[in-house]
C-alpha positions in Angstrom: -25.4 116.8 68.1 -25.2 117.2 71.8 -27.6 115.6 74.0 -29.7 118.6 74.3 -30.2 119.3 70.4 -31.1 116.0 68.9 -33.9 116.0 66.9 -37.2 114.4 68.7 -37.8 111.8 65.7 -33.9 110.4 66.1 -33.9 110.5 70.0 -37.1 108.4 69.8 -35.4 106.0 66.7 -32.0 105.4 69.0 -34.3 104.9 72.6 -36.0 102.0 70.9 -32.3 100.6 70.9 -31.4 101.8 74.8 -31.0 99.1 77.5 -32.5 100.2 80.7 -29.9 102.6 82.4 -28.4 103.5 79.8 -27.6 107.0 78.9 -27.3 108.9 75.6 -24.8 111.3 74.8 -24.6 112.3 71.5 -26.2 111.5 68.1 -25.8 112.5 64.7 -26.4 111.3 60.5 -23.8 111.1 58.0 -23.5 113.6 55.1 -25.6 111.9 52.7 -23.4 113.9 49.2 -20.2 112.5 51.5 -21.6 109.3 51.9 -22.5 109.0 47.7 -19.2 110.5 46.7 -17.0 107.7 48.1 -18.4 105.2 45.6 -17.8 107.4 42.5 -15.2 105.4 41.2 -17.3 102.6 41.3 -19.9 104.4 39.5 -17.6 105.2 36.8 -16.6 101.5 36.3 -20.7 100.5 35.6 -20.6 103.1 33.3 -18.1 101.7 31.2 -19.3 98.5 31.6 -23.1 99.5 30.4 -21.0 101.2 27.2 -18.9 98.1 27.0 -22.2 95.8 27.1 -24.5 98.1 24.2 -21.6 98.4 22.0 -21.3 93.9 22.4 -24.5 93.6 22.2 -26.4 96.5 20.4 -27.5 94.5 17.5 -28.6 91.5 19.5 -32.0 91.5 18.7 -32.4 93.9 15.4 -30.2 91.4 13.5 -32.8 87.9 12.5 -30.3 85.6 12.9 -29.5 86.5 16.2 -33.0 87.5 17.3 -34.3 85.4 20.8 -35.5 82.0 20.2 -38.5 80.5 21.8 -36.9 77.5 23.4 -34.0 75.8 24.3 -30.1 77.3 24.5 -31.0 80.2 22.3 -34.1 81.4 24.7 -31.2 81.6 27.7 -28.4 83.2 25.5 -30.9 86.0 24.7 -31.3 86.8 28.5 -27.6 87.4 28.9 -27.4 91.1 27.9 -30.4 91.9 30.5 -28.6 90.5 33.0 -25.1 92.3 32.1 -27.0 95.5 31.7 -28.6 94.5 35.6 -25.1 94.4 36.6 -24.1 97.7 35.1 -26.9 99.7 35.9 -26.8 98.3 39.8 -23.6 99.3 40.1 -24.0 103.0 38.4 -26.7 103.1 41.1 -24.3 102.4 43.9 -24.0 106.4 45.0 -27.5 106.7 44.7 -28.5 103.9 47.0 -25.5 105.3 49.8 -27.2 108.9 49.4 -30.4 107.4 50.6 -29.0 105.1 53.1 -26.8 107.7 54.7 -30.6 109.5 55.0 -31.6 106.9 57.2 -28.8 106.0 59.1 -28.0 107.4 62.5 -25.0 107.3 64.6 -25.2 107.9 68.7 -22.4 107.6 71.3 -23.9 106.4 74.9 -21.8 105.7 78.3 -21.6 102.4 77.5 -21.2 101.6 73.4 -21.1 103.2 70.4 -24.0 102.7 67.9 -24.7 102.4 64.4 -28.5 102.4 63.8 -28.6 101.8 59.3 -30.5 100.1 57.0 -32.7 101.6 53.4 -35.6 99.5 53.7 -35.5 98.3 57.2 -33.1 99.2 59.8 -31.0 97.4 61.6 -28.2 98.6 64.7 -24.7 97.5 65.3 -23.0 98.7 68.9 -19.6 98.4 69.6 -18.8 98.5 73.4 -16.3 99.9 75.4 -14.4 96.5 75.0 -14.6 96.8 71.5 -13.3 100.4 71.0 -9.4 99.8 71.2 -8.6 103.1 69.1 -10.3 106.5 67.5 -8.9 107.7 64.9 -10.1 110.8 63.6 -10.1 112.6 59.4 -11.4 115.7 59.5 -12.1 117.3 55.9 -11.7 120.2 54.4 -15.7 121.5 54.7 -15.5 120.8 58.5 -17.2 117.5 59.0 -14.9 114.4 59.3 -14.6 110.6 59.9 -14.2 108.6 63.1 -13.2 105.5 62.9 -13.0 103.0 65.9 -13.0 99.2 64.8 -11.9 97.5 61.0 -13.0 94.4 60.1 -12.4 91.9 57.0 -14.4 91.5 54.1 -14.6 88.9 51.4 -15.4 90.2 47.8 -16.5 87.7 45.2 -14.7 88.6 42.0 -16.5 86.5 39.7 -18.7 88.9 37.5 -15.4 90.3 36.4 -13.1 88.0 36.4 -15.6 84.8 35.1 -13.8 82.9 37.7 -14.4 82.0 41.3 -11.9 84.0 43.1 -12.2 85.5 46.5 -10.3 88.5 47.9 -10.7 90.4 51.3 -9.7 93.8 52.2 -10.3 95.8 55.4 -13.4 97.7 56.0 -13.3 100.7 58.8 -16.4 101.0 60.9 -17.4 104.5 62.3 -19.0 107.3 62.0 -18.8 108.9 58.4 -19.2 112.7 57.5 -20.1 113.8 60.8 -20.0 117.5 62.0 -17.6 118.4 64.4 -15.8 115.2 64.6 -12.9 116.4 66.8 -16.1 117.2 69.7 -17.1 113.5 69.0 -13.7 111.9 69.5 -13.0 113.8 72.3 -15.6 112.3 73.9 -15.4 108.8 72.6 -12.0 109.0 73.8 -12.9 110.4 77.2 -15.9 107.7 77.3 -13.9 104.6 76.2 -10.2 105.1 76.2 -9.4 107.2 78.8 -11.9 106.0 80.8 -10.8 101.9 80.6 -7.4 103.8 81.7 -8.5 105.0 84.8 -10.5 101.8 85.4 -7.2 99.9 84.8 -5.2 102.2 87.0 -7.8 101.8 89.8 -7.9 98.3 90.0 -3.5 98.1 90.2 -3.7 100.1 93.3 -6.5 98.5 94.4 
């Protein structure tokens, strides 16, 4: 959204966040259905794994000699089905919980940094400024809203639920702005604001 059109209720969410001087330029939200989509797959593995967990441990507590104990080792072992079921059914969740995230997360591109203003419960901002912002790079999809991504970062993922070990892995994580209308608008500007701009600024100061 253009400066002009954003909604009252965001401009007063992402002023909150301003430093003095600074100006807003555009603002927009993520397309929640987008947003939930990308963690189908996951979704699809809890599923199987809530199957794989019922058909283990269906029986559990309808057979006597396997029924909970009151005390002791058998007391603990009992709990273990709740808490692979907790794991299963968190992870089913995952779209559900990005659908209502992407709800509450805002996105707004000032003359001095990008921001990313997220959180479900309480929210929380991120800004990336213009020293920060080495590249845009831009998907656009086929329903006309699109991705723009400007940093990537490493994350660590502890495979131990699956795996029973203590391995650690890290893959790269892009940062942006996800399912966005008219993305091309956006990184024309970002470019404009950030790239092009540090260009000139750089230019400037060689013939100065």
């Amino acid at each position: 959204m253009k400066k002009n059109e954003i909604p009252e209720a965001l401009r007063d969410t992402i002023e909150q966040q301003l430093m003095a001087g600074e100006e807003l330029l555009w603002a927009g939200q993520p397309d929640p259905m987008r947003m939930a989509r990308r963690k189908l797959l996951q979704a699809g593995f809890g599923v199987i794994w809530l199957v794989f967990v019922i058909f283990i441990f269906g029986d559990f507590w309808t057979m006597p000699s396997r029924g909970p104990n009151v005390g002791g080792f058998g007391s603990i072992f009992s709990l273990m089905p709740l808490f692979f079921i907790g794991v299963g059914s968190w992870t089913v969740s995952t779209p559900l919980r990005d659908y209502f995230t992407a709800k509450r997360t805002i996105y707004a591109v000032t003359d001095q940094r990008a921001l990313i203003i997220s959180g479900l419960f309480s929210q929380s901002a991120k800004s990336y400024g213009r020293h920060q912002i080495e590249f845009v790079d831009t998907r656009v999809h086929s329903n006309g809203t699109g991705d723009i991504i400007f940093d990537r970062g490493m994350q660590a993922r502890n495979r131990s639920i699956i795996s029973f070990g203590s391995n650690r892995s890290t893959y790269t994580m892009d940062v942006g702005f996800f399912g966005i209308d008219y993305p091309r608008q956006v990184e024309a500007l970002m470019l404009q604001q950030f790239i092009q701009g540090d260009a000139e600024v750089t230019e400037k100061a060689k013939h100065g």
